[in-house]
C-alpha positions in Angstrom: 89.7 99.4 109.5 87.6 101.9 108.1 88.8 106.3 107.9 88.2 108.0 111.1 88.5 104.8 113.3 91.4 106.6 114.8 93.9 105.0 112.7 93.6 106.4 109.3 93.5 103.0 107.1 91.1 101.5 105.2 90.2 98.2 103.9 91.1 96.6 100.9 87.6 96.1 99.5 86.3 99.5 99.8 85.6 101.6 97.0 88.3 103.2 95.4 89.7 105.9 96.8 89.9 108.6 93.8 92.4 111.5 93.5 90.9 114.3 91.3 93.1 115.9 89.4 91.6 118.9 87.4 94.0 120.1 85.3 97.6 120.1 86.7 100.0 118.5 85.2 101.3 115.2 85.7 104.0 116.3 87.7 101.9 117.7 90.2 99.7 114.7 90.1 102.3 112.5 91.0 103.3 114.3 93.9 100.0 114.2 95.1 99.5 110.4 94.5 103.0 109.2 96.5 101.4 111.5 99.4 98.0 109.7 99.2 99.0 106.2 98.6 101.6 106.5 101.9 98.7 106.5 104.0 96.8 103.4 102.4 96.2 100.3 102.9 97.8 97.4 101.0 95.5 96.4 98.5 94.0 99.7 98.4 92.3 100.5 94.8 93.0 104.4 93.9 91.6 106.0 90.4 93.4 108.6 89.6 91.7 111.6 87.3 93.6 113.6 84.8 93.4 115.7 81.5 97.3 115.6 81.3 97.9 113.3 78.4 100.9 112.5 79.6 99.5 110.4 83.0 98.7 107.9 80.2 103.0 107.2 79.7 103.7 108.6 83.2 101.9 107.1 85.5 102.2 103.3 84.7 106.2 104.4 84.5 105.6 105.3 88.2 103.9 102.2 89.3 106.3 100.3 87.9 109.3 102.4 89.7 107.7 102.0 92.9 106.1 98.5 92.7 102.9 99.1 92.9 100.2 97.6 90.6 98.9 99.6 87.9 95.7 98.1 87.2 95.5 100.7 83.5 92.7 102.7 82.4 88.9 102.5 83.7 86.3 102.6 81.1 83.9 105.5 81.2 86.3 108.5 82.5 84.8 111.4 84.2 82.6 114.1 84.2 79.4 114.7 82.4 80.1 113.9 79.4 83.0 112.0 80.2 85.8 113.9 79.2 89.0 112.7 81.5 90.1 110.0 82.0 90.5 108.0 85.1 93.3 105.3 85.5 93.7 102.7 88.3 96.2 101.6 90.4 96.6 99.2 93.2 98.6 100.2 96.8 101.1 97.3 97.4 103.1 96.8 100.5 106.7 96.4 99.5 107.8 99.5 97.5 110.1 101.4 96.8 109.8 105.0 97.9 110.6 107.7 96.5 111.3 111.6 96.6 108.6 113.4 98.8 108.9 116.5 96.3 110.5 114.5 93.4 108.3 111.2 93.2 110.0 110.0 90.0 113.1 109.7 92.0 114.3 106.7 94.5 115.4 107.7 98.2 118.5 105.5 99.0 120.3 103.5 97.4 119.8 102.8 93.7 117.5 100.2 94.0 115.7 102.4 97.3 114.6 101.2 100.8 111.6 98.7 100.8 108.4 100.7 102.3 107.8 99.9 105.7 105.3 97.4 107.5 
């Protein structure tokens, strides 16, 4: 099901879905990606844009927290010339969620709830 078909989601074989993000840090990023990717799809590709050098350590630490895929960098980065770089992740369904303002921290228990169906 396709954005704007009432329901919000969006099929696995679409084109990525890309988060932009200038330059904030990486702590701001993530924040922004656990909002994004709680409103995808499984299977859902999203490239992720950033200048924070630190995205390169942070965010496959992330995927792995929350169990889903990190996919790693995509060759060519962004802008004219390309000048950020753009990393890829894949949406699972079964993850672990996390702080809405922290997103580096588990909800629950230690191991935190399984997202939901």
């Amino acid at each position: 099901m396709k954005k704007g078909d009432g329901e919000g989601g969006v099929r696995a074989g679409d084109d990525p879905v890309v988060l932009d993000g200038g330059d904030r840090r990486c702590v701001r990023l993530l924040i922004e990606l656990r909002r994004l990717v709680e409103g995808l799809e499984p299977g859902r590709v999203v490239h992720l844009i950033a200048s924070d050098p630190a995205a390169a350590i942070d965010l496959p630490a992330w995927c792995h927290l929350t169990g889903h895929d990190y996919l790693g960098p995509v060759p060519g980065g962004a802008g004219s010339p390309p000048s950020r770089p753009i990393y890829a992740l894949r949406v699972q369904a079964h993850t672990r969620l996390t702080h809405e303002d922290a997103p580096w921290r588990l909800t629950g228990t230690a191991d935190g709830p399984a997202r939901p169906e």
